[in-house]
Structure formats: C-alpha cells, structure tokens
N, C-alpha and C positions, 0 to 999 in steps of 0.2 A: 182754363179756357172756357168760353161763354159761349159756346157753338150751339145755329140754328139748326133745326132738320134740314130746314131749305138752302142756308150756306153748305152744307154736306154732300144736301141733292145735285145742286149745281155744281158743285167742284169735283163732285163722283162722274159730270156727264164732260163735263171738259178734260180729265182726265182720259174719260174713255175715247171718246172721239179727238183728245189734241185739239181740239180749235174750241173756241168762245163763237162764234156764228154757229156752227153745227150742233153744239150745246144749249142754244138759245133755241133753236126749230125744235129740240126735243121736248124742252120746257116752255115752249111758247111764250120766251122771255127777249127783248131786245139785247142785243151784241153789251152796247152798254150797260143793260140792268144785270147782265152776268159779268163783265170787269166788275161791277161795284160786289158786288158781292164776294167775288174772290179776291178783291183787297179788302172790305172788310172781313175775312177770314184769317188773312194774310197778317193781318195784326193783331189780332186774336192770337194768333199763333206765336208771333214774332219771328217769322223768316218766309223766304217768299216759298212758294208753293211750285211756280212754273218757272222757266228761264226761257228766251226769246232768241232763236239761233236762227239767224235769214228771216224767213217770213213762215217756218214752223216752230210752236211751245214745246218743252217736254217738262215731265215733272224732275222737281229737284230730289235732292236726297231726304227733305222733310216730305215734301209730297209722294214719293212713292212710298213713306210710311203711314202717312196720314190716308192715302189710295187704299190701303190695304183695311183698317178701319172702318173706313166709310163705306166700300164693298159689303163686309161685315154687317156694319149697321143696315145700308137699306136691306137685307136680305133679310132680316129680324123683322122689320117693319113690314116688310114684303109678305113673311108668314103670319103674325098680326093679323093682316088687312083680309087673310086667307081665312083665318080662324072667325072673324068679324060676317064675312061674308057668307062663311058658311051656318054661321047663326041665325045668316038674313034667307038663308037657303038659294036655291037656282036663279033666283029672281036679282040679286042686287049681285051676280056674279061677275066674271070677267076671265072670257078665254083666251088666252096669249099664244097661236101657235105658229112656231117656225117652218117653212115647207118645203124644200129642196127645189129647184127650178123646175125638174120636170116632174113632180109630185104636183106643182100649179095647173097638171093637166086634172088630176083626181080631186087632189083638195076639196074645189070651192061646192064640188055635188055631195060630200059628204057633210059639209059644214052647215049648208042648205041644208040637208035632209035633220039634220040635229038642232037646228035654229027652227025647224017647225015644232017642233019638240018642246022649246024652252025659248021661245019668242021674247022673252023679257030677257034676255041673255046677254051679253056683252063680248061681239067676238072681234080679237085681232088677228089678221094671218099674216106673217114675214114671207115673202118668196126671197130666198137668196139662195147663192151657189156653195157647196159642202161645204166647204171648208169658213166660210163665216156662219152656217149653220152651225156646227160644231164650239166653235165661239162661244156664238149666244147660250148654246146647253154648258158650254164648260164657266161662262161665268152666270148662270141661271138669272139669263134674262127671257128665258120662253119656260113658259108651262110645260109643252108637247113640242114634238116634230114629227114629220113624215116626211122620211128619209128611204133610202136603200140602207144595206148592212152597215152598222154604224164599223168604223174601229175598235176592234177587242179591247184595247191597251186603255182606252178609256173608260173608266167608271160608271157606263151608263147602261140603262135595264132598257133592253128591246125585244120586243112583239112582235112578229110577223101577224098583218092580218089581210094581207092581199097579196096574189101573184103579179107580176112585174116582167112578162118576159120580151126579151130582147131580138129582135129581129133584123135582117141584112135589106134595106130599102134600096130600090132603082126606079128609074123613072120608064114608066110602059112600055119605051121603044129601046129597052135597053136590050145587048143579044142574050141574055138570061132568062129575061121576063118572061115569062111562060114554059121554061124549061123543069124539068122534075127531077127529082130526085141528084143534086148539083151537087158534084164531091167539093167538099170542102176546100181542097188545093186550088180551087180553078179558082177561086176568090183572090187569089196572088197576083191574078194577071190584072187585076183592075185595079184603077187608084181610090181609096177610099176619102172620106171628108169626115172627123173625127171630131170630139170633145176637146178643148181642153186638159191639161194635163190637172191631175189632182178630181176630176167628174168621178164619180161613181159608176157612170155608165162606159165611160174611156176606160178604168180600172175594172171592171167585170168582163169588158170583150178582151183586154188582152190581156187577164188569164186565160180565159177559153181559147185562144187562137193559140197561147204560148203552149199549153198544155196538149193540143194537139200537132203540135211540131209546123205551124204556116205563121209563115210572115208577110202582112200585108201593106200595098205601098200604100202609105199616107202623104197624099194630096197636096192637106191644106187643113188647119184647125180653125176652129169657129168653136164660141162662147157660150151660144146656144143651140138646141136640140129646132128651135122653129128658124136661125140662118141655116141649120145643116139642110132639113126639109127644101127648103127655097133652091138650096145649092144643088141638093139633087135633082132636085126637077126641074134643073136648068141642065140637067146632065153635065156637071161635074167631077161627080161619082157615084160610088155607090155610099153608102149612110147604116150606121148601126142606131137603132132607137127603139125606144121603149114602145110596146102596141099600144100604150093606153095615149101616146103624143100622135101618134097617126092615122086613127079612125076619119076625120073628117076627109083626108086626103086620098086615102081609100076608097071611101064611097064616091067620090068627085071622081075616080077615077085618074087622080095627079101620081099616085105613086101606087106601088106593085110590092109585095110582100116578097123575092126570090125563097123557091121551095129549096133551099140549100141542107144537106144532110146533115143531122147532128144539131139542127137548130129547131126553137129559138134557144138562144142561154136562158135558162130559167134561173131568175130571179125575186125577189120578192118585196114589198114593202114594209115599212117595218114603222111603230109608233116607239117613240122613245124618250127617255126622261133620264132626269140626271139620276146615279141610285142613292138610293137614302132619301130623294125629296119628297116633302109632305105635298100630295095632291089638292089645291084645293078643289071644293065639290064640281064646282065648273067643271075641272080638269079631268076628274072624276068620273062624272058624267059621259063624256066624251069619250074616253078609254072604254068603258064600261060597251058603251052604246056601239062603238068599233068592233068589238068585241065579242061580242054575244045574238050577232047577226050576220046574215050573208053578205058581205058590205059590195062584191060584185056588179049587184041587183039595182044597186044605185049609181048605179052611172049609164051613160047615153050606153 
C-alpha cells in the first residue's frame, strides 16, 4: 500500500466522528474532497473501509484494523511535531486543553494570565461535558484538562491545584435564605434542580447526601450548571454548584449561598494528562506555571 499522511489524517477524522461533513469542518476540507480521498484509500487498500447503514457509516472489519494504525501513526507524528516544537522553544508552540463545562468558569483567567507570559503561544481550549472529556484524554487528543477528580480506573496522572467547593443555592426570598446554621435533613423538604447523570458535580453531591443518610427530592435535571442558576432564580428549586460558577450572581444579589451544616462539599480541581505522555514544552509550561503559584489570586 502507497498511503498518504493526509489519506490517514482524513480517514483517522471520519472514523472518529462517523460522518465525512464533520471530518471535513475538522480538516477544513469539502464533504467531497474527503469521499475522494477515502476512495482513493479504499483502493490502495483493496476493500472498503466504511459501510453505509440508513443515513449513518460505520467502519468495516478492514477499517477498524486500519483505525487502530492510523490512531497509532498520527500519535507519532503528533510527538514529532512536540519534539520539533520544542526545538523551536515557547514560541512556535501550541496548547491543546480540554476543560470540563464548569471548569469554563476558571479556565479562560488562568490561560489569560499564562498567554501574558508567552504571547507568541498558540492556545486551544475544548469546553465539553466529563464524559467526552475523558474521550479526548483516553484517545490523546488534548494536551491537559481541568477537570474535577478524574476516575481512578483510568490511567491518568492528576494534580490538584485549586479548591472547588460546592455549595447549596436559593434564590433570596426562599424560607432558608438567611437562616443559620440549617441541619442538613431540612434540605429533603425541598425539591432540588440537579446535573445530569454522569456530571462530576451530580456524582460529588450524592456521595455527600448518601454518606449522610438524606435523600433529596429531585425536581428536574438540566445539562448545565448556568440553566440550573436561571432555574433557581426563577424559584424552582434549590441548586447545588460550584462557587467559582456563582460569584457574579452573588454580588447582583440573584442568589444566596443557604448556610446549611456540614457544607460546602469540598472539592477540588485537578490538572491532568494521560500517564506516560511526553509533555510538550507548551504543555509544560502550563503545568509548571499552575503549579508553582497561588493560582486563586487569578481570578475575579
């Protein structure tokens, strides 16, 4: 076989994503200049690569071997381009990081404060929700993340380098709001508005709730941390969320902290990588810089 990098690149992104349009936005290549190229691989090869079931591809039984491969290769290339860069030093760099949805509240102040740093720098940030973050780290398609506790069972080295804690939100005129020192059982009588199942912040409150023997009535699930906010403070319910997502609404005076006993759940953030992978300096950098300062200080 007489295979391009670029035949490879492209049949490595339609693979990942199943479509030829979505593999074309990633490669900035037209729908049909990705067909031509995975037929001319396709006969390179001598068998077809994808099969055509309704109006979704999946890969055939050459092509999930050839998948496996091409993964392979561009990760080679990928460290290459790391080792090249790093030759070229901070300057001709490029930082890839993944961010957990509500980590997009911290992120973009810390990324700021290190692009002053290294202005010629090259940064990308993914916001997506855990569980396609986790993805991206397991098929090393991000540099970094900044995530909550990763899962043990995965192969990946995490850092805590900021606290993250978790707090019980109402909206001002709720009969809590300004109450003290609130046993944690009265929290049962109200309906809560939660995460998503699989959230890291959904999985942190109910251990803590389970671990103290209360069960709370859930409402109604929402996708993000900024519909829960809105949902609260249309009085809803009540809302568990992170402090660093509810500063602005705080000082507006739109929602209310309840001083509930036993809280906030302390939690923390965490930077993380797959283990074993070679850093390049970009990335490098970044860790280092997270790491060897008060990172607090940087933010509102």
């Amino acid at each position: 076989m007489h295979l391009t990098f670029r035949q490879i690149q492209v049949f490595a992104a339609v693979a990942r994503h199943q479509s030829f349009t979505r593999a074309g936005q990633e490669l900035h290549l037209s729908q049909p200049a990705v067909s031509m190229q995975i037929k001319l691989m396709e006969e390179q090869v001598g068998l077809p690569l994808f099969e055509q079931v309704g109006r979704k591809i999946y890969l055939t039984e050459a092509g999930h071997e050839l998948a496996r491969y091409s993964t392979a290769i561009a990760q080679q290339l990928d460290e290459a381009a790391q080792v090249i860069n790093d030759l070229k030093g901070l300057a001709g760099g490029h930082l890839h990081i993944a961010v957990a949805t509500t980590g997009a509240y911290i992120a973009p102040y810390l990324l700021a404060a290190f692009a002053r740093l290294h202005p010629q720098l090259k940064v990308s940030m993914d916001v997506t929700n855990r569980e396609a973050l986790l993805h991206q780290l397991a098929d090393n398609e991000v540099d970094l993340a900044i995530m909550g506790r990763p899962p043990e069972e995965l192969a990946l080295d995490a850092t805590a380098f900021l606290d993250n804690p978790l707090v019980v939100i109402a909206p001002p005129g709720h009969p809590l709001a300004g109450c003290s020192r609130i046993p944690l059982q009265d929290l049962a009588e109200y309906p809560f508005i939660i995460r998503e199942a699989g959230s890291g912040t959904r999985s942190a409150a109910e251990r803590f709730f389970s671990k103290a023997g209360v069960s709370l009535q859930t409402s109604m699930e929402m996708s993000s941390h900024e519909a829960i906010k809105h949902a609260v403070r249309a009085g809803m319910g009540l809302g568990i969320a992170s402090l660093h997502t509810i500063r602005e609404e705080l000082t507006a005076g739109h929602l209310v902290i309840l001083a509930v006993q036993g809280l906030p759940i302390q939690r923390h953030w965490y930077l993380v990588h797959r283990q074993g992978k070679r850093l390049s300096a970009a990335a490098q950098a970044f860790r280092d810089f997270l790491l060897q300062q008060e990172v607090a200080r940087l933010l509102p």
